[in-house]
N, C-alpha and C positions, 0 to 999 in steps of 0.2 A: 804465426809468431815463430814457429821453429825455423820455420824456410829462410824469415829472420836472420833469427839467432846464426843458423848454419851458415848463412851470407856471411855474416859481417865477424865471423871468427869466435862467438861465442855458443859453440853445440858442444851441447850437454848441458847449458846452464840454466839453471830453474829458476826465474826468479816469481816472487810472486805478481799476477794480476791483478786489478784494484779498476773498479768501476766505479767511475766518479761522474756524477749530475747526470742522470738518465733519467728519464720520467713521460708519461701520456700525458697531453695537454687536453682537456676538455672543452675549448674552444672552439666555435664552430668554424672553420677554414674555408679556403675557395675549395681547397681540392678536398674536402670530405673527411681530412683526417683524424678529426675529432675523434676521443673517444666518451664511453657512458661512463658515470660513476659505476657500475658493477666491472666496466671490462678494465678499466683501473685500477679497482680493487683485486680484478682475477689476477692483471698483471705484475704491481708491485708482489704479492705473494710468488708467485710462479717466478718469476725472474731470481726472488733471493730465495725460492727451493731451488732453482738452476744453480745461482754461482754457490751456494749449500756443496752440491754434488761437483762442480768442479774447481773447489778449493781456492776461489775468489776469498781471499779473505777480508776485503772494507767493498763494501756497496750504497752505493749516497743517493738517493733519492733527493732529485730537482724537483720540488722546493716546498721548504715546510709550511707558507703559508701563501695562500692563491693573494693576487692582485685585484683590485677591485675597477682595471680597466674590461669591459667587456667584448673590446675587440683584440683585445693587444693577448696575442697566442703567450706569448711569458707568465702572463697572469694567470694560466688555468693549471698548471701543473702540482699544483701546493695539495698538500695535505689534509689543509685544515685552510677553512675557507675563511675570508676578507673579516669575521667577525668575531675570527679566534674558534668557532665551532668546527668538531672533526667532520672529517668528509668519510663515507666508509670505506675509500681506501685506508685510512688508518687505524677504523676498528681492526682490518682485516689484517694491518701490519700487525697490531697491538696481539692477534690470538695467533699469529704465527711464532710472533717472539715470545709466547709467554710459554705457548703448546711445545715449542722446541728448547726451554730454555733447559741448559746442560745437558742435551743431548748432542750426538757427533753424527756427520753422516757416514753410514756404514757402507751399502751398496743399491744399483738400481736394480726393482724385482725387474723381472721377463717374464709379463704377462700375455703374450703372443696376441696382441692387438697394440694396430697400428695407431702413432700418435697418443699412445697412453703414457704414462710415466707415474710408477711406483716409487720413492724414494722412503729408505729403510734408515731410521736415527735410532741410533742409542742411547742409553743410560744403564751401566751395571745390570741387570736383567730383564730389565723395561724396555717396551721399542713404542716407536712413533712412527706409523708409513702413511707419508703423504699422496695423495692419488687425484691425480687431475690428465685430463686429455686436451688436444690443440683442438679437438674435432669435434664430433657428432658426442651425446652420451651413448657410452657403452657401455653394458654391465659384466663385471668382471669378478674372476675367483681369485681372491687373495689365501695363500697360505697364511694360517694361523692358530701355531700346535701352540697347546696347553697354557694359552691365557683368558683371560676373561678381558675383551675389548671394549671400550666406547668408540661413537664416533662423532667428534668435531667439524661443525662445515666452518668455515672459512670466517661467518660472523660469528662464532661463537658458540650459536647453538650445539645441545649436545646428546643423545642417544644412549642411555647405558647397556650392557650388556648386551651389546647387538651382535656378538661371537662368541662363541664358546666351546665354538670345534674345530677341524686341525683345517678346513675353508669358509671365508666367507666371502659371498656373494656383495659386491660393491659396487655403486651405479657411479661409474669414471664422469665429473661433468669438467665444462672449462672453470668452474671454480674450486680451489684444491678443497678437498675434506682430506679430516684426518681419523686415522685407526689409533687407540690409544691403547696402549696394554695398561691395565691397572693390577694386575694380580693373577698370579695360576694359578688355574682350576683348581678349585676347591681351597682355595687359600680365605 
């Protein structure tokens, strides 16, 4: 986009990006490209943790509600399937918006494994780091001085007190979970 921009006589100007109708189709294709209800779920989450961290500010998910043709590829990408019932790609939108709601993204950790992504939200002294990998699971040390953490997968599930010292140990999978700060030590 800059090379763009710098072409056509507008370098240095910011405008913002806007990702409109993106979405996995669940249909089974000639060429394979289906995906699973889980890797739909990983993906709408992980795409709006991406434009989170790069300042996308509208991102629209193609299409809130599937079709009830079974071959027609248009039909699989909904939300929420032919009978009005969520698919768990929507649980998994619904605990991301609810897990991040008034938090800001701050910056991505470097956790010196490849393919991983840490990403650090805030609220006034509260933080949220999302952590998901494109790859294999890998377990990983998150810094995390003088809070008391939960941790959030992706459906919802939730872990109290699973940190309470200045690292902890986190199994990075392709589905994000999340670190929750609820209070410092000893609060």
């Amino acid at each position: 986009m800059k090379t763009w921009f710098d072409a056509h006589g507008q370098a240095g100007k910011m405008l913002p990006i806007v990702s409109t109708e993106w979405g996995y189709s669940q249909c089974d294709l000639p060429n394979g490209a289906a995906v699973t209800e889980t890797q739909q779920s990983q993906y709408v989450t992980r795409i709006w943790l991406m434009h989170a961290m790069e300042g996308v500010p509208i991102s629209i998910w193609f299409q809130w509600q599937r079709g009830d043709n079974p071959e027609d590829v248009w039909s699989h990408f909904g939300l929420k399937r032919n009978d009005g019932s969520p698919r768990p790609a929507l649980q998994a939108a619904e605990v991301l918006c609810k897990t991040l709601a008034g938090f800001r993204f701050v910056r991505r950790l470097d956790l010196k494994s490849d393919g991983v992504f840490a990403l650090v939200f805030e609220r006034r002294r509260l933080q949220v780091i999302a952590i998901w990998t494109i790859g294999e699971d890998v377990e990983v040390n998150v810094s995390t001085p003088g809070l008391v953490w939960n941790l959030r997968s992706m459906t919802g599930e939730e872990k109290k007190d699973v940190a309470k010292d200045q690292n902890t140990s986190v199994v990075a999978e392709r589905s994000p979970k999340y670190l929750i700060s609820v209070a410092a030590a000893g609060e």
